[in-house]
Every structure is written in structure tokens, then in C-alpha cells.
C-alpha positions as CSV (number, residue, x, y, z in Angstrom):
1,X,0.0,0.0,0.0
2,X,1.4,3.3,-1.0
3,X,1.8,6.6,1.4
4,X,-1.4,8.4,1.5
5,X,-2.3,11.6,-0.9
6,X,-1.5,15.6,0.4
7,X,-4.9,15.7,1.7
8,X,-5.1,12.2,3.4
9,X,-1.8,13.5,5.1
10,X,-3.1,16.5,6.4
11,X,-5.7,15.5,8.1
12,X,-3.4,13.1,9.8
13,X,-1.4,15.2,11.0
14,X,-0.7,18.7,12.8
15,X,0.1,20.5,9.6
16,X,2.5,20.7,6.6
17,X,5.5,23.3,6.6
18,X,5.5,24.4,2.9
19,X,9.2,25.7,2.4
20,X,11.7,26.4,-0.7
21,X,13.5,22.5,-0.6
22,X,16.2,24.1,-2.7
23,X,17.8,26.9,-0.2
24,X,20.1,25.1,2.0
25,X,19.3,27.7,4.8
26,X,15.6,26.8,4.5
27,X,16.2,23.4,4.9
28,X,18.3,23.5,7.7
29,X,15.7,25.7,9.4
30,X,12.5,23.1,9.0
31,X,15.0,20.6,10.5
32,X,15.8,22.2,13.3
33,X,12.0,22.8,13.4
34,X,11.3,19.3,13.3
35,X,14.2,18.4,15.7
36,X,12.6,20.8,18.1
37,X,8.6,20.4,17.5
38,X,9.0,16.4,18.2
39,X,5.7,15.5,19.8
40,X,3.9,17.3,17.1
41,X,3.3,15.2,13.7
42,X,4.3,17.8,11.4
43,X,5.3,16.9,7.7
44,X,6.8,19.1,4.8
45,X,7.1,19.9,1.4
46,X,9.2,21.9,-0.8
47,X,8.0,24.4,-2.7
48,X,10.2,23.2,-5.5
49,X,7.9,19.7,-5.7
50,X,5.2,19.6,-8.3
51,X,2.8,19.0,-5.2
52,X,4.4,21.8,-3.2
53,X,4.7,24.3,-6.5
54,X,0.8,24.1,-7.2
55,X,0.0,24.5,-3.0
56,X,2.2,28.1,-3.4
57,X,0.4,29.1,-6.3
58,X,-2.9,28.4,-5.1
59,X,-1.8,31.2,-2.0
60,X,-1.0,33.5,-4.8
61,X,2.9,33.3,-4.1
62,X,5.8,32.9,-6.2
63,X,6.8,29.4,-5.2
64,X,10.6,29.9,-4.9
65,X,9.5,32.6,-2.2
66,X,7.1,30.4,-0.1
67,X,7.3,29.6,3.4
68,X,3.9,28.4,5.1
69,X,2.2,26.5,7.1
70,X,-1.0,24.4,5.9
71,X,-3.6,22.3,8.4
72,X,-7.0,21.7,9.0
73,X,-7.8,25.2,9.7
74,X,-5.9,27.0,6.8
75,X,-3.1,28.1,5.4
76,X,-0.5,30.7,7.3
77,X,2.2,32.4,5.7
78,X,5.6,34.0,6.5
79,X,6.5,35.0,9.7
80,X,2.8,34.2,11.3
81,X,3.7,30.6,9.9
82,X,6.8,30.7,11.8
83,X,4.7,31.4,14.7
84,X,2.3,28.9,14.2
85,X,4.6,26.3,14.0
86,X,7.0,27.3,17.0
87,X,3.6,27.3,19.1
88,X,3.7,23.2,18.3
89,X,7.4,22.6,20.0
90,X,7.7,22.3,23.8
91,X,9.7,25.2,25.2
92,X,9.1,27.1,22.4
93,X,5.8,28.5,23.1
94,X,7.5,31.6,24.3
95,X,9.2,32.1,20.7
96,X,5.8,32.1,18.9
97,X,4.2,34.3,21.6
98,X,7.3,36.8,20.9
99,X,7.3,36.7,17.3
100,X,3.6,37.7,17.5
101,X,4.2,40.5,20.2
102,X,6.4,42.7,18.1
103,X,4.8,44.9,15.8
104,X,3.8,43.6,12.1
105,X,6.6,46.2,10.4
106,X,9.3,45.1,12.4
107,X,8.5,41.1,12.3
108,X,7.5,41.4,8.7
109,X,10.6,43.4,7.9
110,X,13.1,41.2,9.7
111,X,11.4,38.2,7.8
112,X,11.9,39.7,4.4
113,X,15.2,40.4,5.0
114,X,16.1,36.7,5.4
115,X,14.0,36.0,2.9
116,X,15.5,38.3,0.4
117,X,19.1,37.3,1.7
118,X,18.3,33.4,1.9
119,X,21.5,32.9,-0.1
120,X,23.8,35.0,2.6
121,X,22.2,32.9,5.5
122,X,22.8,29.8,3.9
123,X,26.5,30.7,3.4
124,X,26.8,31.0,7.1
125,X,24.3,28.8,8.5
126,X,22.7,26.1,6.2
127,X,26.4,23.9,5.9
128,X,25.5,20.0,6.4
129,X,21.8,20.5,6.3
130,X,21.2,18.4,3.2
131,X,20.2,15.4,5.4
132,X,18.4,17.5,8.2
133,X,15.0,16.5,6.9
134,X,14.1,13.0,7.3
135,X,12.2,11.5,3.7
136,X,9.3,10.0,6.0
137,X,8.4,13.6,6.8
138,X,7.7,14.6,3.1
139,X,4.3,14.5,2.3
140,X,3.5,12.4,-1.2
141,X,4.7,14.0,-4.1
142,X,6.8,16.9,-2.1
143,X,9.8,16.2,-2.4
């Protein structure tokens, strides 16, 4: 019997991470996510997938340029995704509550930087994060 379908999966689960597969920083953040946000069942899939191209369209978003998080409930985006997520991981409760206590200019700001810097940050912190992700966390067809 093969793995289930994207939709199958997410209602399984606590949510997909939807995140640019390619950027070596990206990866090595949703692993550390993953690492850290154990007793939640959360899955992933890059952006760069077929599956994971067509869910970043549907948001209206370039899919190189994606980062969100998908459940039950809806869809989240940037930095509230971040926030979303963090609010899964035990002792880091306090990091999603933060992120959502500083002002939207100066959360959303910092988070485009990254994002418009991703290669930068993965010059200096995405090194040996190629095999951060675990396959069984991909959802069917996001790879």
C-alpha cells in the first residue's frame, strides 16, 4: 500500500510546513524545526515539488518565495507561519508568543530580509543541512 495523498496526510497530522526544498538555509531551518517540535506530527514539502509548486500558487505566491504552514484550519504564511509552527514545540511556546508581540513592520521586515538574503544565510548557517530532513516527513509528491 502506497503513502497516502496531500490531503489524506493533512488530516493526519498537525500540519505541513511548505518551504523552498532548494535553499540550504531553508532546509536547515524546518529541520531544526522538526528536531525541536518532536511530539507534534508535522510533515513538509518543498516548494520546489510539483505538489508543493501548485499549493504556493494556489496562495497567490511565487513558489521559490514560499514559506507556510498548511492544516485543518488554513493556510498561514511567512512569519505568522513561523509562529504557528514554534507554538507546536515544547519550550518554544515563548518564541511564537514573541514573534507575535512585536509589531507587524518590524516582524515582517526582519522576515523579508532573510528572505530576500536566503543565499547570505545559507552561506553561514545552512552547511550539512542536506540530510536535516528525514524523507518519511515529506508528504506524497513533495519532495
Amino acid at each position: 500500500m502506497g503513502r497516502p495523498d496531500f490531503d489524506a496526510e493533512l488530516r493526519e497530522s498537525d500540519g505541513v510546513i511548505l518551504f523552498d526544498g532548494n535553499c540550504a538555509f531553508c532546509r536547515n531551518v524546518v529541520g531544526q524545526i522538526l528536531k525541536r517540535c518532536r511530539n507534534a506530527d508535522l510533515r513538509v514539502c518543498s516548494t520546489r515539488s510539483p505538489r508543493g509548486a501548485a499549493a504556493a500558487r494556489a496562495t497567490g505566491n511565487d513558489p521559490a518565495y514560499t514559506f507556510g504552514f498548511v492544516t485543518r484550519d488554513g493556510v498561514t504564511l511567512g512569519v505568522d507561519a513561523y509562529a504557528q509552527i514554534l507554538s507546536l514545540g515544547p519550550g518554544l511556546s515563548w518564541m511564537s508568543r514573541m514573534i507575535a508581540a512585536v509589531p507587524r513592520p518590524v516582524s515582517g521586515g526582519v522576515y523579508d530580509w532573510v528572505a530576500n538574503h536566503r543565499p547570505f544565510m545559507s552561506s553561514i548557517l545552512g552547511r550539512g543541512s542536506r540530510t536535516a530532513i528525514p524523507a518519511e516527513r515529506f508528504v506524497a509528491g513533495g519532495v
